[in-house]
C-alpha positions in Angstrom: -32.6 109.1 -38.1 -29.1 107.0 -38.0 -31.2 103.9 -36.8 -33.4 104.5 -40.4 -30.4 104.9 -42.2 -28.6 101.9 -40.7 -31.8 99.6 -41.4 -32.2 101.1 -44.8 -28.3 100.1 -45.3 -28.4 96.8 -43.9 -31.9 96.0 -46.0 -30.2 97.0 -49.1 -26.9 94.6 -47.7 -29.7 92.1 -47.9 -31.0 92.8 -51.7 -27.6 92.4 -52.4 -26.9 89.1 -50.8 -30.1 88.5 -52.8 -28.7 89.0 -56.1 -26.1 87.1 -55.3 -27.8 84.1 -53.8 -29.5 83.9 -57.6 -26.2 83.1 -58.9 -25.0 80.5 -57.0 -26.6 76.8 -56.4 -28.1 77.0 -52.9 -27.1 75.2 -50.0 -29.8 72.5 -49.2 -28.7 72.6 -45.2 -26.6 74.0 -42.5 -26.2 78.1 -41.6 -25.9 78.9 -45.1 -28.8 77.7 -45.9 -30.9 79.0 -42.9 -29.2 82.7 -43.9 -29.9 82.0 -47.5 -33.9 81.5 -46.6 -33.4 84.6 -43.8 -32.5 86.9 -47.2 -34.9 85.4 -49.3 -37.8 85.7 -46.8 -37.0 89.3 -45.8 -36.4 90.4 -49.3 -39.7 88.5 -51.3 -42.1 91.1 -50.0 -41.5 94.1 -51.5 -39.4 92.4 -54.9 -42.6 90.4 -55.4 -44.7 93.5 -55.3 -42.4 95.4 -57.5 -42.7 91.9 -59.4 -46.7 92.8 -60.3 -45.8 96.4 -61.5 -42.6 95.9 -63.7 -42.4 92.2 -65.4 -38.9 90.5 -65.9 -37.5 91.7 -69.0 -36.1 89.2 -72.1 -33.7 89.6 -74.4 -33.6 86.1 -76.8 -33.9 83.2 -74.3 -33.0 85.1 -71.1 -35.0 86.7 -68.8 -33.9 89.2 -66.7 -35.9 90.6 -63.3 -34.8 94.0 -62.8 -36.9 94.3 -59.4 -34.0 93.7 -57.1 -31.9 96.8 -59.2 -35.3 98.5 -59.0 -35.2 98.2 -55.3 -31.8 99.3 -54.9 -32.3 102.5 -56.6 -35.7 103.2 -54.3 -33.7 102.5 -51.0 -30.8 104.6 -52.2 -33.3 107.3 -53.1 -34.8 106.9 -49.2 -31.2 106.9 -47.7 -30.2 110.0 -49.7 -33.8 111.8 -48.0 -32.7 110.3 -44.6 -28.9 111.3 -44.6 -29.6 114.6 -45.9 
């Protein structure tokens, strides 16, 4: 059970680098960019699919993808069963 809850808390570290990737210009080489591809190609899978039920949402000209809060909420919801 702690290794579960330690993958689901490191998983969720990564959803946040995610978010936080989408701000920032990307690095085009070095270990930041390798790490930057690492979060993105861990994290596509399941925001993608989430992507197909729940379409970003726009308000004016900006769109906004709520999948990555989405999938915050549902690993924070699995941690809280795991913990408990």
């Amino acid at each position: 059970m702690i290794v579960l809850a330690v993958l689901l808390d490191v998983y969720a570290l990564a959803v946040f680098l995610r978010l936080v990737l989408a701000w920032t210009v990307p690095p085009r080489s070095g270990p930041m960019a390798t790490g930057a591809r690492a979060v993105h190609t861990i994290t596509e899978p399941p925001l993608s699919a989430i992507r197909t039920v729940v379409r970003p949402v726009r308000f004016g000209s900006t769109m906004f993808d709520l999948s990555p809060v989405l999938l915050l909420l549902a690993l924070w919801l699995v941690a809280n069963v795991v913990y408990d």
